[in-house]
C-alpha positions as CSV (number, residue, x, y, z in Angstrom):
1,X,23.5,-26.9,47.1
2,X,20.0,-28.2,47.6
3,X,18.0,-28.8,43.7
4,X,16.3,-26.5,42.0
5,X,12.2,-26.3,43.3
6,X,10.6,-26.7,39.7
7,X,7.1,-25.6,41.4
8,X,8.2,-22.4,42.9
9,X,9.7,-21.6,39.7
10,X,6.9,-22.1,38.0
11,X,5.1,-20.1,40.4
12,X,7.1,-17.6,39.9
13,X,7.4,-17.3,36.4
14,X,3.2,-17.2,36.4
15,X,3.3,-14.2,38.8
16,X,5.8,-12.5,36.2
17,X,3.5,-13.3,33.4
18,X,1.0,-11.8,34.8
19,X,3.2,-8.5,35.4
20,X,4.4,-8.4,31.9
21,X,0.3,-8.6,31.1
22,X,-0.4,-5.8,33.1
23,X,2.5,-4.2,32.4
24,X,2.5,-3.7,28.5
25,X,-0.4,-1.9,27.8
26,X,0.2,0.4,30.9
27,X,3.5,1.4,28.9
28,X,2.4,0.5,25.5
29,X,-1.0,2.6,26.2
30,X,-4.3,1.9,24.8
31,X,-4.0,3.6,20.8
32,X,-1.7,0.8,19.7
33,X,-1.7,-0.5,15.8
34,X,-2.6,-4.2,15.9
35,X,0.9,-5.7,15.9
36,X,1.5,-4.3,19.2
37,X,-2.5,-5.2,20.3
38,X,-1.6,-9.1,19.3
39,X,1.6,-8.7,21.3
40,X,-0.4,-7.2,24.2
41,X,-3.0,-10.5,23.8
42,X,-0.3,-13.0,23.5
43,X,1.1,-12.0,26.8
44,X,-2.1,-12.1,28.7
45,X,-3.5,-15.3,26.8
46,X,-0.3,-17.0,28.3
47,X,-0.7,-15.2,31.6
48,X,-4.2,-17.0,31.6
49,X,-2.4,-20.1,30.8
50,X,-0.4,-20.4,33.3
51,X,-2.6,-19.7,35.8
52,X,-4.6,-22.6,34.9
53,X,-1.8,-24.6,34.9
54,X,-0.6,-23.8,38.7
55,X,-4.1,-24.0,39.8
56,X,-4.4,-27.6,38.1
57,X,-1.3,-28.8,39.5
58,X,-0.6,-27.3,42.5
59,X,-4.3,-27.3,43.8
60,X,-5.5,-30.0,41.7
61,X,-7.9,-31.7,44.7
62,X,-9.7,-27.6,44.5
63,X,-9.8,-27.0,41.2
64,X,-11.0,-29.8,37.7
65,X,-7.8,-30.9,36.8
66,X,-8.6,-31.7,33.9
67,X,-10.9,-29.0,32.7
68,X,-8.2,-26.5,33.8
69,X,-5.3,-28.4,32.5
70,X,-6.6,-28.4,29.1
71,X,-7.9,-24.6,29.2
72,X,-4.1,-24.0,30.1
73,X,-2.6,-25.5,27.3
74,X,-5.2,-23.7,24.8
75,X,-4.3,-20.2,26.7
76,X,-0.6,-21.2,26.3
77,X,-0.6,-22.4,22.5
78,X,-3.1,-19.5,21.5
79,X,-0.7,-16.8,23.4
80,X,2.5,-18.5,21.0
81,X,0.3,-17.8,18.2
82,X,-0.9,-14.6,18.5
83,X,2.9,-13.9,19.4
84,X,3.5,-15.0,15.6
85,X,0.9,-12.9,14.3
86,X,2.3,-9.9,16.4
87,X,5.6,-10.8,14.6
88,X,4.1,-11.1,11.0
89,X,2.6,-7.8,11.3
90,X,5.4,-6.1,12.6
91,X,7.7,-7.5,9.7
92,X,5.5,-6.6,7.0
93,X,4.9,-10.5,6.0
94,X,2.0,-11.5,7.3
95,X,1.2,-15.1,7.0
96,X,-1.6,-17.1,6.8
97,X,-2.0,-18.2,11.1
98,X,-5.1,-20.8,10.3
99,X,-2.2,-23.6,10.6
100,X,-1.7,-23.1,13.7
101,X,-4.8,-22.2,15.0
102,X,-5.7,-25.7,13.7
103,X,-2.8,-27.1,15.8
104,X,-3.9,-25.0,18.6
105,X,-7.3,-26.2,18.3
106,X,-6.4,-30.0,17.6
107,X,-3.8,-29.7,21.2
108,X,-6.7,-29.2,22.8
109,X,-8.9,-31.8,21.4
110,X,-6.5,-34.4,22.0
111,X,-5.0,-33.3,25.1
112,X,-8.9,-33.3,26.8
113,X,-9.3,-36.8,25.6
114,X,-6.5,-38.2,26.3
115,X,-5.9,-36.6,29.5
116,X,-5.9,-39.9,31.4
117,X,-2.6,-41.5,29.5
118,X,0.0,-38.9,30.7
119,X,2.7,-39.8,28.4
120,X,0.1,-38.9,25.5
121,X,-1.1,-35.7,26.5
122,X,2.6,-34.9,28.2
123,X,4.3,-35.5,24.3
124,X,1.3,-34.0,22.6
125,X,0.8,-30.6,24.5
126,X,5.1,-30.3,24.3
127,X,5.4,-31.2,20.9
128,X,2.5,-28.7,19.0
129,X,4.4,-26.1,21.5
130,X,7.7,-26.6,20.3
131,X,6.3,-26.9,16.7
132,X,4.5,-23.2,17.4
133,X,7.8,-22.1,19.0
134,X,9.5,-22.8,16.1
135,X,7.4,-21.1,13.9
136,X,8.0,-17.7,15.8
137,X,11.0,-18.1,15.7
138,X,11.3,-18.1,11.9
139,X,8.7,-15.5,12.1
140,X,11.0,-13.3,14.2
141,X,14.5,-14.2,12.0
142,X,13.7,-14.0,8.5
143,X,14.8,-11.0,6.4
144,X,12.8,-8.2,6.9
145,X,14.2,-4.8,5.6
146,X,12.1,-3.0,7.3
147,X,12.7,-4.2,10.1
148,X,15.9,-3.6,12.8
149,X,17.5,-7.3,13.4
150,X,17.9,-6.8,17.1
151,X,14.8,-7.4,18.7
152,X,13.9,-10.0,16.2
153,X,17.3,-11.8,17.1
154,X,16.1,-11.3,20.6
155,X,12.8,-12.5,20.5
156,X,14.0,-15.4,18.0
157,X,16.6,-16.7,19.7
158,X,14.3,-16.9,23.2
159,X,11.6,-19.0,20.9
160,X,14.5,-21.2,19.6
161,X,15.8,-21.9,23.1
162,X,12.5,-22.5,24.2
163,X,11.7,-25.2,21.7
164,X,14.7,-27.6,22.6
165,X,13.7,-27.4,26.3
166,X,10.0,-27.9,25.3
167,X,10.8,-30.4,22.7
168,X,12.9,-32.4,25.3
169,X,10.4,-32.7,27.9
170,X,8.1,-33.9,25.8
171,X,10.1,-36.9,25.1
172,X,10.6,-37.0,28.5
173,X,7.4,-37.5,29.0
174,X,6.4,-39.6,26.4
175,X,9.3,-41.8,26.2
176,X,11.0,-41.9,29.6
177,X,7.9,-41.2,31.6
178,X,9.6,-42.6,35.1
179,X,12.4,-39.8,35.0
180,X,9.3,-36.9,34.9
181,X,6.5,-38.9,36.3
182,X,4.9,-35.3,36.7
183,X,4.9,-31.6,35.4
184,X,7.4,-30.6,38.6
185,X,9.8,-33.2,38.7
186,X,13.2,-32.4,40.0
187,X,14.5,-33.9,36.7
188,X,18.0,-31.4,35.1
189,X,16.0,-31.0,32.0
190,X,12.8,-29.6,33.5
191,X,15.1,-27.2,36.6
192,X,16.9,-25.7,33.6
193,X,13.0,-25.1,31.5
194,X,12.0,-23.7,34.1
195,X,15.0,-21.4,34.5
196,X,15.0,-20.6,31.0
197,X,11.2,-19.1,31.0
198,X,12.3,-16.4,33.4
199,X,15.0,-15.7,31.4
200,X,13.3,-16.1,28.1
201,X,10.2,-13.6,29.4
202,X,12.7,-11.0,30.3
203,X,14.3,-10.6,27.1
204,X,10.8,-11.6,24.7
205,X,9.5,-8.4,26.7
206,X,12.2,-6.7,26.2
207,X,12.2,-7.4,22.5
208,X,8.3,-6.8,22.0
209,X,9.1,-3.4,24.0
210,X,12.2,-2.7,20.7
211,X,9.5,-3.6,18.4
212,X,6.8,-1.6,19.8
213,X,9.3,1.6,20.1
214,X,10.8,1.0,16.7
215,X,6.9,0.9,14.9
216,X,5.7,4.3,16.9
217,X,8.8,6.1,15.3
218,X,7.9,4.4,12.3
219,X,4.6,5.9,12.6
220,X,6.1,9.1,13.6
221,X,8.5,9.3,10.6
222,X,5.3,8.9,8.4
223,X,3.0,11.3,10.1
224,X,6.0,13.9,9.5
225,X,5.9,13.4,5.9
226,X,2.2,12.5,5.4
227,X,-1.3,14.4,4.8
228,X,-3.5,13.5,7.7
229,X,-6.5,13.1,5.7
230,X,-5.4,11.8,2.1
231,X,-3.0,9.6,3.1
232,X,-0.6,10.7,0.0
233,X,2.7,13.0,0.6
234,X,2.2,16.5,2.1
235,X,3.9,19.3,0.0
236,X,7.1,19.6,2.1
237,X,7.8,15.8,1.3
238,X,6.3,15.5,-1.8
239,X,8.8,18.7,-2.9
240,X,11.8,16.6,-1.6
241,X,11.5,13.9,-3.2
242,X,10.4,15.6,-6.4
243,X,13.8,17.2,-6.7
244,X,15.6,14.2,-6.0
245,X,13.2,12.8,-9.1
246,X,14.2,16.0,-10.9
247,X,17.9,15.9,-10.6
248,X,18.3,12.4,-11.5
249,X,16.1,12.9,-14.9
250,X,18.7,15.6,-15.9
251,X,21.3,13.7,-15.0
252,X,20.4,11.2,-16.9
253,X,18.5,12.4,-19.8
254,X,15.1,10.9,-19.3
255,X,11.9,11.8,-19.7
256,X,9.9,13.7,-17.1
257,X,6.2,15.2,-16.5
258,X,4.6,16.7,-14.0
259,X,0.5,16.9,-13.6
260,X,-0.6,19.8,-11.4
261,X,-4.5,18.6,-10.5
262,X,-7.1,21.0,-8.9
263,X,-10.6,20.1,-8.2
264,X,-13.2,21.9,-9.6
265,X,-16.1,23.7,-7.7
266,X,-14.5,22.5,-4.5
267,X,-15.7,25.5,-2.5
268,X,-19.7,24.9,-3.8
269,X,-18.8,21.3,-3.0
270,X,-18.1,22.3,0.8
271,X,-20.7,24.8,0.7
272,X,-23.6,22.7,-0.6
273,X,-22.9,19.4,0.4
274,X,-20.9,20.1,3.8
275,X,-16.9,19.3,4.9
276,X,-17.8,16.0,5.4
277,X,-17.7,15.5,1.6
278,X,-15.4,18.0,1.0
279,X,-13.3,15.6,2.4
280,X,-14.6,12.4,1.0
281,X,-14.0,14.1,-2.3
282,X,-10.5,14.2,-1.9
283,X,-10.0,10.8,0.1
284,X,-11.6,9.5,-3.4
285,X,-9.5,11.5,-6.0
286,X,-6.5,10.4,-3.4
287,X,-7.3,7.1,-3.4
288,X,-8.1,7.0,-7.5
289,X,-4.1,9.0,-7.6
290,X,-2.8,5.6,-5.8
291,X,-4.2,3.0,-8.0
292,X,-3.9,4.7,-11.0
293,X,0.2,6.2,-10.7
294,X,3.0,3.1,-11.1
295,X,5.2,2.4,-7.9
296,X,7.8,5.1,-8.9
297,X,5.6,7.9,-9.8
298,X,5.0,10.7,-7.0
299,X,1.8,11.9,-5.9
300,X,1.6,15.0,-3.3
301,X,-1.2,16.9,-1.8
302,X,0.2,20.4,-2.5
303,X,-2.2,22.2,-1.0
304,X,-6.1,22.6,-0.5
305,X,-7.7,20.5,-3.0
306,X,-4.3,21.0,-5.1
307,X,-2.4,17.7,-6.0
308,X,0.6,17.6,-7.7
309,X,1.7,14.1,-10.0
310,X,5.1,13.5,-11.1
311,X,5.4,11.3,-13.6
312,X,9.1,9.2,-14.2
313,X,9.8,8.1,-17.5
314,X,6.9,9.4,-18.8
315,X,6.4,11.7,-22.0
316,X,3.8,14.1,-23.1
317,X,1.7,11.1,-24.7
318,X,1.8,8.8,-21.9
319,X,0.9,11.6,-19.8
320,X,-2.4,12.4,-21.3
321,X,-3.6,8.8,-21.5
322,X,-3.2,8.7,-17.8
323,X,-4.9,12.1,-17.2
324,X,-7.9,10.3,-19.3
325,X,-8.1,7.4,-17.5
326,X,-7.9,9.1,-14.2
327,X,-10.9,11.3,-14.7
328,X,-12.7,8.4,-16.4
329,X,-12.8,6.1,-12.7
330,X,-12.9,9.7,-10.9
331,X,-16.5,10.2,-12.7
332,X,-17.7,6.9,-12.4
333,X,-16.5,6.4,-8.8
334,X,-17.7,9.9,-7.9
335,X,-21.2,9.3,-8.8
336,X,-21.3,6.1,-7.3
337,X,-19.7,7.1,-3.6
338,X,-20.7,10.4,-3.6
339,X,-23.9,10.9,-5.3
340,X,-22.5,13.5,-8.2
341,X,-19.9,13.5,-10.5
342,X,-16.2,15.3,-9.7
343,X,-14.5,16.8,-11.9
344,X,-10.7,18.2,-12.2
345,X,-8.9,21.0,-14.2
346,X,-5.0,20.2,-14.7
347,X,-1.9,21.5,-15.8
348,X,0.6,19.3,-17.6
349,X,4.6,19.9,-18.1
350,X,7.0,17.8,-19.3
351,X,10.9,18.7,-18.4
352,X,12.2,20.7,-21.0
353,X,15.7,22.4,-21.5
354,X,14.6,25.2,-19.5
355,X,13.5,23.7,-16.0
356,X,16.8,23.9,-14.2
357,X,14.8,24.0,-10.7
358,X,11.8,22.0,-9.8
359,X,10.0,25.5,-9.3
360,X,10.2,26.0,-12.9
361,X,8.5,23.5,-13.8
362,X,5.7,23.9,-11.3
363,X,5.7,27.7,-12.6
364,X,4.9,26.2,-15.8
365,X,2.4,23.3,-14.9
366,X,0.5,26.1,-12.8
367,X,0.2,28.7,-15.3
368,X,-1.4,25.7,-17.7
369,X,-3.7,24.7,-14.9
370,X,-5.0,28.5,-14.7
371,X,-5.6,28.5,-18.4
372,X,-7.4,25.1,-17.7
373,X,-9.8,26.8,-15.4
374,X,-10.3,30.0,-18.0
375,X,-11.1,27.4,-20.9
376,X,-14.0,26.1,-18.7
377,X,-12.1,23.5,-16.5
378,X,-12.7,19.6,-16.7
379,X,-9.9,19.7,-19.0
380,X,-5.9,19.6,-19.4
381,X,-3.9,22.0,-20.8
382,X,-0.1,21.0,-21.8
383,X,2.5,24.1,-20.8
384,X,4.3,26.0,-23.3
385,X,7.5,24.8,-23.7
């Protein structure tokens, strides 16, 4: 059986790079969040890479051998570490990447300088890879909840492969320069690299592809459940969890309220001052609901510029302090981003012996929310027990 051609392999594998570029956003499509964007990038910063590399070696009396050789390895090492961003996005613990931007960056230094030793730049270049491949790799493995464990197995245990084959050609090169005098030598260690790309492309782009499909139904999921333009819960999902909320405070005696918000003068608000602030209005009073409720509060668009707040654990007392503070920041903020100051009426119940279904104790947080508005609104009334 005649050896393995490392430079038609390598060939090869640049060609399916380069299809896996092109390929990926044609599937993927152009309206991608940015973990799948830096997966897109890595792919075609490695695509680049490789290129350079082939042109460099195989057509090195055409092309700046040295100029090229050292773009490659830049392309190559920034594609591993946009790969790792792509990852850290994706698993919802994103890192800081200026570590290996720096190594990226000092590769490349050193590798142009000392491109006329080849053990030097052959042991540098494959050891700040391998080092880069093994931080995607405990990107891609470590515990992520939120995440499925497949594709991050997948793409993990291609990066962890990759490293011992990168890791061991560097000391080839370094240390036993005569058995890979060059990057295609027919040398076991650099036939089975070379093998392992194509098979480590395949299933990365197959893993990337999981993680891509397994964010868009993420997306999806939250779309389903989510007002478009506050960003809190729409009133179908906000009413779902609420009775989960509502159940288990029965069940367990605790205490319960529930803030029914409506914004006044909303209409002379649209009418005077256009939709556009309309809507700003409520993105602000959404955004002032987030920052001001605790982690396992509720807060719902109900409807219009209708919100609904329910509160766990929370009494009467508590209640009203956190109605206070809310329309404290909602004036100051309002003045400041709008240009006039926003005010609220509200209804407040607690849970009471007589709430056996979440409607009743909307029905009695609404009917204090209309006496709100009789009273003069920019006020809270607490529902009769």
């Amino acid at each position: 059986m005649p050896p393995l051609d490392v430079r038609t392999l390598m060939m090869m594998f640049t060609v399916n790079v380069f299809a896996v570029a092109l390929a990926l956003p044609a599937i993927m499509g152009w309206r991608i969040g940015p973990a799948a964007r830096q997966a897109v990038l890595s792919t075609g910063l490695q695509a680049l890479g490789w290129f350079g590399l082939v042109l460099s070696t195989l057509w090195r009396d055409l092309w700046p051998d040295q100029l090229l050789s050292t773009l490659a390895m830049a392309g190559i090492s920034a594609g591993l570490v946009t790969l790792w961003r792509a990852l850290a996005l994706w698993t919802g613990r994103e890192g800081r990447a200026w570590p290996l931007w720096t190594l990226t960056g000092l590769m490349t230094l050193g590798y142009g300088l000392g491109f006329d030793s080849y053990p030097w730049r052959v042991g540098l270049a494959n050891g700040v890879l391998g080092l880069q491949m093994l931080a995607v790799t405990h990107a891609a493995l470590r515990h992520s909840p939120q995440t499925g464990w497949r594709w991050r197995a997948l793409i993990g245990s291609c990066m962890a492969a990759m490293a011992v084959a990168t890791f061991w050609r560097g000391v080839l090169g370094a240390f036993f320069t005569a058995s890979y005098p060059y990057l295609t030598a027919p040398h076991p260690v650099n036939q089975a690299a070379a093998v392992l790309s194509h098979v480590t492309l395949l299933l990365s782009t197959v893993g990337i592809l999981m993680a891509y499909r397994e964010e868009a139904e993420r997306q999806l999921r939250e779309q389903a459940i989510t007002d478009g333009l506050t960003g809190l819960l729409n009133r179908r999902a906000w009413t779902e969890r609420a009775e989960a909320l509502l159940s288990d405070a029965r069940r367990y005696g605790q205490p319960l309220a529930l803030l029914m918000i409506d914004i006044d003068h909303f209409k002379r608000v649209n009418d005077e001052r256009g939709h556009a602030c309309g809507d700003q209005a409520l993105q602000l009073l959404s955004r002032m609901l987030r920052e001001e409720l605790r982690s396992g509060d509720l807060a719902g668009r109900y409807g219009g510029e209708e919100f609904c707040l329910l509160l766990t654990h929370t009494r009467e007392g508590p209640a009203l302090s956190l109605d206070q503070r809310l329309r404290q920041c909602l004036r100051l903020q309002s003045e400041q981003e709008l240009g006039f100051v926003l005010e609220y009426s509200a209804g407040l119940a607690s849970l009471g012996q007589g709430d056996i279904t979440l409607d009743d104790l909307l029905r009695r947080a609404d009917g204090a929310l209309y006496e709100a508005k009789r009273a003069g609104r920019a006020q809270v009334v607490l529902a009769a027990r």
